[in-house]
N, C-alpha and C positions, 0 to 999 in steps of 0.2 A: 434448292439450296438448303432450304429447310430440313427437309429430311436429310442429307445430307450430312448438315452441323447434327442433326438427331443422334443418326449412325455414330459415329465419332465420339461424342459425350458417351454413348452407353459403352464403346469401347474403352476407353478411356477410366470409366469407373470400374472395369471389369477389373484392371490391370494393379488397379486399388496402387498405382504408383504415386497417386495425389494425394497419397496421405500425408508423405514426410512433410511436403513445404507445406500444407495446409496447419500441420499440425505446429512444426516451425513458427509461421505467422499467425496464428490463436494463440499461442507463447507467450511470446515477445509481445505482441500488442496488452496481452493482460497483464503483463510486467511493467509497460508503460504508463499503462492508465489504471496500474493498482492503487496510487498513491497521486497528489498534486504534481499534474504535467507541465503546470505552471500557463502562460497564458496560451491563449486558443492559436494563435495564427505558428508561434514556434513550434507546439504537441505538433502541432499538424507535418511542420518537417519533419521531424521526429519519428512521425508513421510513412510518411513519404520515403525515407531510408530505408522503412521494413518492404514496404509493397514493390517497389522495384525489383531488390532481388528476386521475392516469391512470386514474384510477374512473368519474371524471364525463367523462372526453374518450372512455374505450372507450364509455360510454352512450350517448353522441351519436353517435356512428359506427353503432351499434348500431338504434338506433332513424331515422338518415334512412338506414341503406342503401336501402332503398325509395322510390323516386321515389312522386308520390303517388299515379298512375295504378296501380301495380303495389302499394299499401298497401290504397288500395281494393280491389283484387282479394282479396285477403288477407283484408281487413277480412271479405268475403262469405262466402271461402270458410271461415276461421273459424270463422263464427257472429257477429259482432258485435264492435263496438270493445273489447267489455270482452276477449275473448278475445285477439285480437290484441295489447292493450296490456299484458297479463299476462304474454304470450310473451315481451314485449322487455321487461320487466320481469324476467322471472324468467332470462333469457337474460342480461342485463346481472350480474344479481347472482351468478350462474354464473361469468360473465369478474374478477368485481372479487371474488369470497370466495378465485378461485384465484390471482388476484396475493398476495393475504392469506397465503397459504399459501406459496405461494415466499418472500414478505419474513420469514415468522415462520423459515422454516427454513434460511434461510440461512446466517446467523451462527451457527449450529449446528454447522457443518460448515468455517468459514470463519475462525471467531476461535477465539482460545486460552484467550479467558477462558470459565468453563461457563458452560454454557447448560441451567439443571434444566429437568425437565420441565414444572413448575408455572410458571413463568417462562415459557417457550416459550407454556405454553397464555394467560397472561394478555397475551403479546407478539401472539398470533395474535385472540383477541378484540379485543383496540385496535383493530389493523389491521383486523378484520371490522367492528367501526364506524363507522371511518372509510370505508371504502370504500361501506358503505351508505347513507353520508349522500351519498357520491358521486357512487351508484346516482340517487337522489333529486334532484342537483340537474342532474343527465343528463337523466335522465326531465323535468324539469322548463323543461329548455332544448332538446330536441331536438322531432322530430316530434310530436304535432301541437299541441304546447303552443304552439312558435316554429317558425314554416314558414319562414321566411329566413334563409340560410346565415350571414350578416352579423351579424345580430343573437341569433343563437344564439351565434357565440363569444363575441359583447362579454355576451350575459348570461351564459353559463358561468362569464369570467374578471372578471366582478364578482363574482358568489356565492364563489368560493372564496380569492377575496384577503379577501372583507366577513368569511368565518369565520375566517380567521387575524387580524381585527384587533379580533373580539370580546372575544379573550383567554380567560379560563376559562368562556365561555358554552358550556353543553351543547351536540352533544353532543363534536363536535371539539375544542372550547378544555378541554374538561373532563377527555377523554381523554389528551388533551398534556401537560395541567398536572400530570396526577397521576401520568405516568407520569416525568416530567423529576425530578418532587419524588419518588418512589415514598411518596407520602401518600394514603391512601385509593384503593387502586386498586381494590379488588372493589367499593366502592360506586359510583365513578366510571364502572365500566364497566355495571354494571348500567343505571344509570338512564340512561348513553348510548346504550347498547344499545336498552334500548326505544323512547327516541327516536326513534332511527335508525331502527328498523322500522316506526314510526307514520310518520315520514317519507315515508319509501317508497310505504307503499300508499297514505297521502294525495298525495301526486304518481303514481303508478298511476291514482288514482279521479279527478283534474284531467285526464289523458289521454284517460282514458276521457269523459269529461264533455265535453271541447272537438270530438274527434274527430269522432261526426256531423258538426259545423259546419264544423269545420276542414277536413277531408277531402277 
């Protein structure tokens, strides 16, 4: 599996399509925390709205760098679709836990007001939620869920406008809300958390499931 995720990343950078969101989310995060973001637990929403979308758009990138002539290749030399769609799952969640990590550490080093430690780690879990719900709705709009380039973005940029207009629905709206209000954050993130990871593998296991067909 290792080699594997290996193959894929250097694909993936070959294709140099990870630049827009990357570049995207260095942007906006240095526009955030150019100036006082004001206190730590709300900045932290604040970048949780950035990491999400550039979650789900590095996930697409991720999952069609492969034309499908060269997925199939993959797919074989793998061992089967489950393998192949675990690679770019687990590859995807690689790319979006390390944006997680830049956005939690930034305003650490960046703003005046402190930033504890226990703070930083509950600022870094948000942002690992959200980005896995990301993960999931990547996985969920890219190959070989949705084979057309066209209707992978219009389904990408429904799913992540439909979660911000939920409001406090797990596990994003849940996440947001409790970090804006800092009311119930350790329970908020718990049960988003899990969400987020059943998320995942059940968009994983939809991959895998469509892929013979699709393929």
């Amino acid at each position: 599996m290792t080699s594997l995720v290996r193959y894929l990343l250097v694909d993936v950078l070959r294709t140099q399509r990870w630049l827009p969101p990357l570049l995207l989310y260095v942007a906006v995060l240095g526009m955030l925390y150019a100036s006082d973001a004001g206190p730590p637990l709300p900045a932290y929403a604040g970048t949780c709205v950035l990491v999400y979308p550039v979650s789900v758009w590095l996930t697409v990138v991720i999952a069609t760098a492969e034309d499908p002539v060269r997925r199939t290749i993959t797919v074989v030399t793998a061992g089967g679709w489950a393998r192949a769609q675990a690679a770019v799952t687990a590859l995807s969640v690689l790319a979006a836990l390390g944006l997680a990590l830049v956005a939690a550490l930034v305003p650490v080093v960046t703003q005046s007001r402190p930033y504890p430690p226990a703070t930083v780690a509950e600022g870094f879990v948000a942002l690992a939620v959200c980005a896995l719900v990301g993960v999931g709705v990547g996985v969920l709009c890219g190959r070989p869920v949705i084979t057309q380039a066209g209707w992978s973005v219009l389904a990408a940029t429904a799913l992540v406008v439909l979660v911000f207009l939920f409001g406090r629905t797990p596990p994003v709206g849940n996440v947001l809300w409790s970090l804006s209000h800092d009311d119930g954050v350790t329970s908020a993130l718990t049960i988003s958390g899990v969400l987020a990871v059943l998320f995942v593998v059940g968009a994983t296991w939809l991959g895998t499931a469509v892929g013979p067909r699709r393929g």
